[in-house]
OpenMM code with the backbone's topology and positions (N, CA, C; nanometers):
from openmm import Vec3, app, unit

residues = "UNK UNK UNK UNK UNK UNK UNK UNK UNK UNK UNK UNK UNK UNK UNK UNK UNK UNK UNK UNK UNK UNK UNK UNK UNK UNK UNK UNK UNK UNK UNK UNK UNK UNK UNK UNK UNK UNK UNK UNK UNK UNK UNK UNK UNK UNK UNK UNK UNK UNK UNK UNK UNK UNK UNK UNK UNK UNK UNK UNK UNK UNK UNK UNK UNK UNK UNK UNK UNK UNK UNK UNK UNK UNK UNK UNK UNK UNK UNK UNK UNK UNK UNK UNK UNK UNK UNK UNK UNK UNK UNK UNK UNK UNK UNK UNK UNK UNK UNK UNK UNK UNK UNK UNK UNK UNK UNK UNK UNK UNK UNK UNK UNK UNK UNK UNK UNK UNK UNK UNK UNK UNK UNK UNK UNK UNK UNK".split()
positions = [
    Vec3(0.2909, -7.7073, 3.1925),
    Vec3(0.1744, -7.7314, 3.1101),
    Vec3(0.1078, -7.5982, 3.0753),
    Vec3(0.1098, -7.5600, 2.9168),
    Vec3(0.0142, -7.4364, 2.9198),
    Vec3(-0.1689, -7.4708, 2.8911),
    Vec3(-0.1906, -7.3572, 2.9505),
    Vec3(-0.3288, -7.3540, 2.9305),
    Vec3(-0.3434, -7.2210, 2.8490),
    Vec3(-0.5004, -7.1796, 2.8153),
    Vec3(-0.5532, -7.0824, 2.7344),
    Vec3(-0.6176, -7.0068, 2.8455),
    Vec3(-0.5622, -6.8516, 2.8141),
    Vec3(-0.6515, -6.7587, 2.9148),
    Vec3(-0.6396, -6.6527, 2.8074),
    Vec3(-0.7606, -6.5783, 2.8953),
    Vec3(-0.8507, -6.4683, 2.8111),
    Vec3(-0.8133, -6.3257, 2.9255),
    Vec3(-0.7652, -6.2484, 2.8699),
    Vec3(-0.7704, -6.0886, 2.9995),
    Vec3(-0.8921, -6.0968, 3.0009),
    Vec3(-0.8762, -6.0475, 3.1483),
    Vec3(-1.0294, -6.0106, 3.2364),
    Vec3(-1.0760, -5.8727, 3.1728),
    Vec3(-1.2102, -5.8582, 3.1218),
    Vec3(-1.3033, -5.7577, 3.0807),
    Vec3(-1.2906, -5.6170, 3.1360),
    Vec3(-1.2124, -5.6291, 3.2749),
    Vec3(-1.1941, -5.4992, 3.3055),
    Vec3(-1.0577, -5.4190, 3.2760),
    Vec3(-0.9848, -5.5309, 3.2353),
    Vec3(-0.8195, -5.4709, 3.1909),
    Vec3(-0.8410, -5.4200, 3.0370),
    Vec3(-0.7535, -5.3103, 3.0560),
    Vec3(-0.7335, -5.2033, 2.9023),
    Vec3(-0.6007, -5.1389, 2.9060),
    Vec3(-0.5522, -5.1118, 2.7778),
    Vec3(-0.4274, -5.0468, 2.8166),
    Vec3(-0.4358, -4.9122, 2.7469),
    Vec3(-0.3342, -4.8000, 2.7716),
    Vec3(-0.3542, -4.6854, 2.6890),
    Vec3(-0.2391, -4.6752, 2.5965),
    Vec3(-0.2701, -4.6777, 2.4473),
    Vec3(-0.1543, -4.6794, 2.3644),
    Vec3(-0.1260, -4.5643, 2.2545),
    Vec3(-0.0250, -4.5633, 2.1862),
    Vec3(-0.0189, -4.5046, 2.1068),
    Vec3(0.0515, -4.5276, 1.9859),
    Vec3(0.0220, -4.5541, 1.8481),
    Vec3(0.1062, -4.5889, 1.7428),
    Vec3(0.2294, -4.4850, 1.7157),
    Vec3(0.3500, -4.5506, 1.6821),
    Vec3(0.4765, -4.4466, 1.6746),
    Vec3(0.4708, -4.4495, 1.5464),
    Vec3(0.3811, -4.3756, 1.4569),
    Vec3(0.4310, -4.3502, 1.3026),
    Vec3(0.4719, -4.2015, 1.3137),
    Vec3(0.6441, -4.2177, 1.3093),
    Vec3(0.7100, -4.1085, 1.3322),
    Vec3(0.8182, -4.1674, 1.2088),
    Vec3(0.8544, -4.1097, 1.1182),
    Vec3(1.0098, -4.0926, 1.0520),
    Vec3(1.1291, -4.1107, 1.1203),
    Vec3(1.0982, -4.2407, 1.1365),
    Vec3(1.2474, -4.2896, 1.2386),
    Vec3(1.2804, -4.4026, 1.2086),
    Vec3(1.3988, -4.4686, 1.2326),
    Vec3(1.5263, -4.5364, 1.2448),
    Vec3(1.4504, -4.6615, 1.3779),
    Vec3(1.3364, -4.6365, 1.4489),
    Vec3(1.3329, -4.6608, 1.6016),
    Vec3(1.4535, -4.6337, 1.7180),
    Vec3(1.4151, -4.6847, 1.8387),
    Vec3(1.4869, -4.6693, 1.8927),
    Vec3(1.5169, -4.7902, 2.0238),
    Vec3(1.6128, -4.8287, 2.0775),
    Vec3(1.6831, -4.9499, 2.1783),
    Vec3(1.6459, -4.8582, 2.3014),
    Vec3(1.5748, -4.9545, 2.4185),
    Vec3(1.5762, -4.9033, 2.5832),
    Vec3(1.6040, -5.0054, 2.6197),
    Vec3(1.6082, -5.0177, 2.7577),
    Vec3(1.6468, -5.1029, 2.8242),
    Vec3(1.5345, -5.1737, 2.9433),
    Vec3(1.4500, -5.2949, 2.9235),
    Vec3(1.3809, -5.3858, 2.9995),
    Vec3(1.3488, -5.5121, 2.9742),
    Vec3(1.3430, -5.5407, 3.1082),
    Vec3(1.3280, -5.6796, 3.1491),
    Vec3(1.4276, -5.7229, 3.1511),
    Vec3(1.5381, -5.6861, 3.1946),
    Vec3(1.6578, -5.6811, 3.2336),
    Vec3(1.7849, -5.7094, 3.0854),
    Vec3(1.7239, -5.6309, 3.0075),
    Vec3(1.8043, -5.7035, 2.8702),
    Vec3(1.7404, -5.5411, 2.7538),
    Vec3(1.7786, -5.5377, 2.6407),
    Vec3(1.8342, -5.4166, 2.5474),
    Vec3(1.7263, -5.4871, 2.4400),
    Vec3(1.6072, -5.3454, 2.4529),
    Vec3(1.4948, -5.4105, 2.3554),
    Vec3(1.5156, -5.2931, 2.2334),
    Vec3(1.4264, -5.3730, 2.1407),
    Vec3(1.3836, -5.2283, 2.0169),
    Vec3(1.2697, -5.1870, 1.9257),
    Vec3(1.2235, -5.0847, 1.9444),
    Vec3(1.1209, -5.0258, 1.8793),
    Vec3(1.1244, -4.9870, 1.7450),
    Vec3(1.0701, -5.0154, 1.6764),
    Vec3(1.0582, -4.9555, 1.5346),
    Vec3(0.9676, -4.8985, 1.4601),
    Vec3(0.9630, -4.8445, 1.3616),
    Vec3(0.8484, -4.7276, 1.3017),
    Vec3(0.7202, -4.7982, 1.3058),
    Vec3(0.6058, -4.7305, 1.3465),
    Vec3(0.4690, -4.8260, 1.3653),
    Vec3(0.4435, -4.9359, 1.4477),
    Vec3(0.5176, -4.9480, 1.5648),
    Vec3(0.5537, -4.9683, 1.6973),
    Vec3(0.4403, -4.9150, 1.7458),
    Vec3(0.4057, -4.9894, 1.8687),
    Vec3(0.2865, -4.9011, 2.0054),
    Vec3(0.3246, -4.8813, 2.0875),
    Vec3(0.3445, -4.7887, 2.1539),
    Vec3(0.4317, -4.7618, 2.3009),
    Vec3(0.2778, -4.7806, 2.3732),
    Vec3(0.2988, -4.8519, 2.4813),
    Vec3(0.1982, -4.9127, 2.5587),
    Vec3(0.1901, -4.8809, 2.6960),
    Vec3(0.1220, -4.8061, 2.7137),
    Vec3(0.0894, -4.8248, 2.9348),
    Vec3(-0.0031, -4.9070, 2.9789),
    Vec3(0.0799, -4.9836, 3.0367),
    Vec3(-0.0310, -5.0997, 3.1028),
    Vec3(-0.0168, -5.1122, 3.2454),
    Vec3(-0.0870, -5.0312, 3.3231),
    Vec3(-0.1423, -5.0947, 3.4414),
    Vec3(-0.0238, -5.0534, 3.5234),
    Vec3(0.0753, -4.9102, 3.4700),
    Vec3(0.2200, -4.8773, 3.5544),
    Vec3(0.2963, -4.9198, 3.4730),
    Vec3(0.2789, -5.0438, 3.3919),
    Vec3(0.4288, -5.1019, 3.2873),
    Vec3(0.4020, -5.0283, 3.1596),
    Vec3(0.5106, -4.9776, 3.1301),
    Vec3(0.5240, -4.9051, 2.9819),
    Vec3(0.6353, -4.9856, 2.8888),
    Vec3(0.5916, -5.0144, 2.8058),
    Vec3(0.6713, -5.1105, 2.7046),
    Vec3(0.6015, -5.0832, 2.5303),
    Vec3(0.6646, -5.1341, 2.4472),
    Vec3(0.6614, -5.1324, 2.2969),
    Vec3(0.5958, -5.2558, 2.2588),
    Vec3(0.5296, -5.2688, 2.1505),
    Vec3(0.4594, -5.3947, 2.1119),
    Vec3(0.4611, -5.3699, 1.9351),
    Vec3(0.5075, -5.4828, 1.8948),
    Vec3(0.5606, -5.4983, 1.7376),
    Vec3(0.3866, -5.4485, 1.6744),
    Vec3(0.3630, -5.3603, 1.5842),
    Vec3(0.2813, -5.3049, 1.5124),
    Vec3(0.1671, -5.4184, 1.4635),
    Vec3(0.2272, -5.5210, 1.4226),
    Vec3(0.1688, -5.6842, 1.3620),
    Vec3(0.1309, -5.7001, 1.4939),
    Vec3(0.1614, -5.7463, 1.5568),
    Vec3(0.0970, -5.8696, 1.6746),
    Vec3(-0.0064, -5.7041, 1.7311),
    Vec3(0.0579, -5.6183, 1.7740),
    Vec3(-0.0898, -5.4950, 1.8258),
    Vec3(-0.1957, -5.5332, 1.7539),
    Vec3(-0.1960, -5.5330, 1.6234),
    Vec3(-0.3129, -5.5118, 1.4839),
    Vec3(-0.3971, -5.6302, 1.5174),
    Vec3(-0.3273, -5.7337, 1.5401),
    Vec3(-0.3848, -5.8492, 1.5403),
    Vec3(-0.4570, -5.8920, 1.6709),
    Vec3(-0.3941, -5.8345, 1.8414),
    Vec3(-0.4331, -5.8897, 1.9344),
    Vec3(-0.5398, -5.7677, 1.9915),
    Vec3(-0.5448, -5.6505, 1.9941),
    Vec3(-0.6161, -5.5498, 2.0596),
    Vec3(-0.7177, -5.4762, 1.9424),
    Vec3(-0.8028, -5.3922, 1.9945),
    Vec3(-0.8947, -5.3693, 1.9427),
    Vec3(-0.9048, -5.2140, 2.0191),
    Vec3(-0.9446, -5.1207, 1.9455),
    Vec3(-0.9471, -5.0275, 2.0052),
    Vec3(-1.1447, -4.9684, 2.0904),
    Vec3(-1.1344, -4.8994, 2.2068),
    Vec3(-1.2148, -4.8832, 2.2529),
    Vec3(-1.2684, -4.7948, 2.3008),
    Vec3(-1.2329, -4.6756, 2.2832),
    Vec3(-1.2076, -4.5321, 2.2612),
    Vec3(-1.0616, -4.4549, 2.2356),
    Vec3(-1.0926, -4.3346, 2.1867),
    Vec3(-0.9151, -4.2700, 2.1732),
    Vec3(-0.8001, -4.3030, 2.2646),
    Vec3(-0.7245, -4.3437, 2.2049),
    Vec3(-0.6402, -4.4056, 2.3021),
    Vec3(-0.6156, -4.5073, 2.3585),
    Vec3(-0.7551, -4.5871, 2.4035),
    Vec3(-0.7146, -4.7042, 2.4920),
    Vec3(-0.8005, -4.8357, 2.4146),
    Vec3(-0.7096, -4.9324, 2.4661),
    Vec3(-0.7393, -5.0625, 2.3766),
    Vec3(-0.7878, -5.1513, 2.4644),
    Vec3(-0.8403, -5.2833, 2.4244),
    Vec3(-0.8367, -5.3730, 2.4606),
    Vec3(-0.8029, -5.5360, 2.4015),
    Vec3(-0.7388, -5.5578, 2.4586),
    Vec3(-0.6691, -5.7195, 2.3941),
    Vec3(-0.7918, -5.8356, 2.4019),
    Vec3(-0.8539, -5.8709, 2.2466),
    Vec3(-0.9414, -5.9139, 2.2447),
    Vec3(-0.8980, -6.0887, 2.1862),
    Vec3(-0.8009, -6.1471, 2.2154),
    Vec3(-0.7227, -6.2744, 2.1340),
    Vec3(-0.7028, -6.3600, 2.2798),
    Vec3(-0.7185, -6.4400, 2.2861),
    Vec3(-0.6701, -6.5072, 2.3926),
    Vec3(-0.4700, -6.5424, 2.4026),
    Vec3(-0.4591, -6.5789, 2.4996),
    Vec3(-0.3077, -6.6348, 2.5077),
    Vec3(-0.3239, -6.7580, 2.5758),
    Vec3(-0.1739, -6.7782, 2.5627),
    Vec3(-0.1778, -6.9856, 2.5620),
    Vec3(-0.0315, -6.9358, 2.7188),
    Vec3(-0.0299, -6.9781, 2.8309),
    Vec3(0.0803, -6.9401, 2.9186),
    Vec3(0.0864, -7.0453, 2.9954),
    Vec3(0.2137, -7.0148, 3.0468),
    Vec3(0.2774, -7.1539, 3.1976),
    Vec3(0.3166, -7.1027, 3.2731),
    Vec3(0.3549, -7.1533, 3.3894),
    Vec3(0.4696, -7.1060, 3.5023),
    Vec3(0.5755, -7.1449, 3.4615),
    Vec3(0.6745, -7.0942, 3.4869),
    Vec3(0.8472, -7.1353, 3.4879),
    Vec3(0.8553, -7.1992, 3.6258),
    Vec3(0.9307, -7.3400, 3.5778),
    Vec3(0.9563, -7.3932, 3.6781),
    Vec3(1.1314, -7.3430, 3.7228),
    Vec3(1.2329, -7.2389, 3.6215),
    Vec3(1.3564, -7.2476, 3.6939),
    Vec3(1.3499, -7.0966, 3.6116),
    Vec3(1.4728, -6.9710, 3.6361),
    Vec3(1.4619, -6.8793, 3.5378),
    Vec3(1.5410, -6.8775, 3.4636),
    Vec3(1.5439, -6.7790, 3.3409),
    Vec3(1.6130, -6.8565, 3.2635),
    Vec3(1.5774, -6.6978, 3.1651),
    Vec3(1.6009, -6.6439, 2.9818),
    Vec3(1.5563, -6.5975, 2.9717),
    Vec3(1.4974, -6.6407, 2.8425),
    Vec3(1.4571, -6.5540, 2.7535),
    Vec3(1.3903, -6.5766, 2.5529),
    Vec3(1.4133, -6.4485, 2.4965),
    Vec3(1.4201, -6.5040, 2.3702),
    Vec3(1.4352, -6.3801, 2.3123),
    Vec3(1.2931, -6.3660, 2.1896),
    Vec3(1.2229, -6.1801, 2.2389),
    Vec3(1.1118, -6.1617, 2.2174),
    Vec3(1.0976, -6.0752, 2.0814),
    Vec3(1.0460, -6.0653, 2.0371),
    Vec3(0.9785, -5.9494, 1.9159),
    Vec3(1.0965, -5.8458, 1.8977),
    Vec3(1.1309, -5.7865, 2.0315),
    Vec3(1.1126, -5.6558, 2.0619),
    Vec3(1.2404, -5.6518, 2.1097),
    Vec3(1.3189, -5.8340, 2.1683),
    Vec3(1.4630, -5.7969, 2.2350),
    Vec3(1.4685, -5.9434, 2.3269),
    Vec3(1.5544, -5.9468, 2.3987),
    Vec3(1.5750, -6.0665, 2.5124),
    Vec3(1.4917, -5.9944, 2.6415),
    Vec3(1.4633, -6.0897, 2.7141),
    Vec3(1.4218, -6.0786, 2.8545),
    Vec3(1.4071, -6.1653, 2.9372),
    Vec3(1.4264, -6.1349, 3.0255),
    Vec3(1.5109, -6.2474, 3.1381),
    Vec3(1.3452, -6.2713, 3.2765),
    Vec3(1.3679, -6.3741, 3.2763),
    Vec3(1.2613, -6.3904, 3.3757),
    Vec3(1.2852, -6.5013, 3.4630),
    Vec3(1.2040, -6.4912, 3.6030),
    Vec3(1.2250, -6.5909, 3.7685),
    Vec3(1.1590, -6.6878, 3.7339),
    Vec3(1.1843, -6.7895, 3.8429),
    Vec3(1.1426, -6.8945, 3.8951),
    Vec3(0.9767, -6.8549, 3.9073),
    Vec3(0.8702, -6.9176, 3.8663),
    Vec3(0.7007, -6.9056, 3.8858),
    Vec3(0.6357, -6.7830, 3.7519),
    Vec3(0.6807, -6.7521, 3.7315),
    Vec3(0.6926, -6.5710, 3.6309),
    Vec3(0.5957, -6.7309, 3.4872),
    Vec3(0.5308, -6.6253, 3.4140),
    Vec3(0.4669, -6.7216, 3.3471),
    Vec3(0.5225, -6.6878, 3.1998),
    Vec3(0.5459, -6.7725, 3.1272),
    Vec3(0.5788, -6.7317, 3.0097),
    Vec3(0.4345, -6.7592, 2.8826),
    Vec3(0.4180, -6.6659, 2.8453),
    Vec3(0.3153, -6.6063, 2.7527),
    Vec3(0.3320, -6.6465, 2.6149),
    Vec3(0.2019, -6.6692, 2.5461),
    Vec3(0.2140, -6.6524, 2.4173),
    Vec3(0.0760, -6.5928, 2.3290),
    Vec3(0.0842, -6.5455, 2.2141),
    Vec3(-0.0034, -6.4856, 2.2033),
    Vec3(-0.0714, -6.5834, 2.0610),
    Vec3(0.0207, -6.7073, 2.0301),
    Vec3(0.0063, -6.8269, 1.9538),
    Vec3(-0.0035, -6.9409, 2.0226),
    Vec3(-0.1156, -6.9705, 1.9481),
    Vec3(-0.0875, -7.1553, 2.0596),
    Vec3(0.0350, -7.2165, 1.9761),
    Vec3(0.1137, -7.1638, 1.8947),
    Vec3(0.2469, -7.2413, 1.8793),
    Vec3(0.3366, -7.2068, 1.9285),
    Vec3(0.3332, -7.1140, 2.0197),
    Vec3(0.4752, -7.1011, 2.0925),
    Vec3(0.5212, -6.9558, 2.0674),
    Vec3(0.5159, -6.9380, 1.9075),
    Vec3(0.5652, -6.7766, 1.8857),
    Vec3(0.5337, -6.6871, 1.9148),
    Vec3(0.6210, -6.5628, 1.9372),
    Vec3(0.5431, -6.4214, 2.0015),
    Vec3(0.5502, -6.4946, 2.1615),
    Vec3(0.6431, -6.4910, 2.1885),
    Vec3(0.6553, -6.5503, 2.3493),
    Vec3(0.7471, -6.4478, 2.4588),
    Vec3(0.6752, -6.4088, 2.5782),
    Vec3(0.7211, -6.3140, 2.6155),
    Vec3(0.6919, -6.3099, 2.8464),
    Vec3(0.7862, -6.3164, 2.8828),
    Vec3(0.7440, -6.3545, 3.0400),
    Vec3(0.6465, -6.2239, 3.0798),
    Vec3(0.5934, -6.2888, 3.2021),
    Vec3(0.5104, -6.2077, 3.2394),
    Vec3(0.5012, -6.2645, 3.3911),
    Vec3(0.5453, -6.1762, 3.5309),
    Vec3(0.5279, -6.2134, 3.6639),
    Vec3(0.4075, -6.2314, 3.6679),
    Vec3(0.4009, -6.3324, 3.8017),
    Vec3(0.2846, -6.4092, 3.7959),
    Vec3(0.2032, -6.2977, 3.8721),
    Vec3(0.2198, -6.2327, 3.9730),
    Vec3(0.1268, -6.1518, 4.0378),
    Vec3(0.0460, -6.0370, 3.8978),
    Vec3(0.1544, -6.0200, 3.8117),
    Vec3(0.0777, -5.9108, 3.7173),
    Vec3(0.0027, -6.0259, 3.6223),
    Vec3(0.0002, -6.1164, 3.5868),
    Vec3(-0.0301, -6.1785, 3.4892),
    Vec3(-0.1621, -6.2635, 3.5409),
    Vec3(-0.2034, -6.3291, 3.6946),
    Vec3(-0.2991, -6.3146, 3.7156),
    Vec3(-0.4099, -6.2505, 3.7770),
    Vec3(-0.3823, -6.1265, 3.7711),
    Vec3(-0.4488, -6.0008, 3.7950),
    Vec3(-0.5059, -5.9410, 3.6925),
    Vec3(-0.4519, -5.9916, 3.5432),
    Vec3(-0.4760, -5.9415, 3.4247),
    Vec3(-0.5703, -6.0652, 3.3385),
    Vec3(-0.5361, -6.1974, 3.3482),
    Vec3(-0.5687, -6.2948, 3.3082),
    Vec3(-0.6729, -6.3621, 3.3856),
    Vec3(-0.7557, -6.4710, 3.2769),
    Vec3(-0.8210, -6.5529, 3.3990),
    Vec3(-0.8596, -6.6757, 3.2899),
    Vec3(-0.8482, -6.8100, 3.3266),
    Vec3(-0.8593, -6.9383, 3.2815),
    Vec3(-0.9669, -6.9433, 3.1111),
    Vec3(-0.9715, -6.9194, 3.0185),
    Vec3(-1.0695, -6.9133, 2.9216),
    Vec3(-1.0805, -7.0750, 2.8793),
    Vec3(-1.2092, -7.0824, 2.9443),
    Vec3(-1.2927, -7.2423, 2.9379),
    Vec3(-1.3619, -7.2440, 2.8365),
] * unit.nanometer
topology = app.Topology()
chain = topology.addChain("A")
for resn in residues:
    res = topology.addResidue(resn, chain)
    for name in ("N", "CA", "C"):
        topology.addAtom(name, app.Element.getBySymbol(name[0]), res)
């Protein structure tokens, strides 16, 4: 069953837009071969460093001084009851048993796992 949660007021991430003259480029996480492309955000969050499609950044974060953002959109998420993986924006990624799968649409799209210890440390129930 998903519900709607809001990041907690004290989480921010530090980003940076890749408008660089490039092709992008393929790394490797979440156990699967992702890809970045021109106007891409390379993202540090909280120790996790990952890419976020230019559209969904624009749309979900807000900036809050140089550099660092904050995700001002709510998300719609569940637990996984078995693991299994999806394929995201950015690439496939594989996720466990309890790991919550995310969305940043209440329709489902833009769907992306997220372990549960990081995800409610970051999140909290939006009533």
């Amino acid at each position: 069953m998903r519900h709607r949660y809001k990041k907690r007021p004290d989480h921010f991430v530090t980003a940076v837009q890749l408008n660089l003259e490039m092709d992008g480029f393929a790394y490797k996480k979440w156990g699967a071969k992702q890809q970045c492309r021109q106007g891409d955000w390379l993202v540090y969050n909280e120790g996790d460093t990952y890419t976020v499609n230019r559209e969904i950044f624009a749309k979900t974060y807000q900036q809050k001084s140089p550099g660092v953002y904050v995700k001002i959109t709510p998300v719609w998420a569940e637990l996984t009851t078995r693991s299994g993986s999806i394929v995201t924006t950015e690439g496939k990624s594989n996720y466990q048993v309890g790991d919550y799968l995310v969305c940043n649409c209440d329709d489902s799209s833009d769907i992306y796992p997220v372990s549960s210890a990081r995800f409610e440390s970051m999140y909290e129930l939006d009533e």
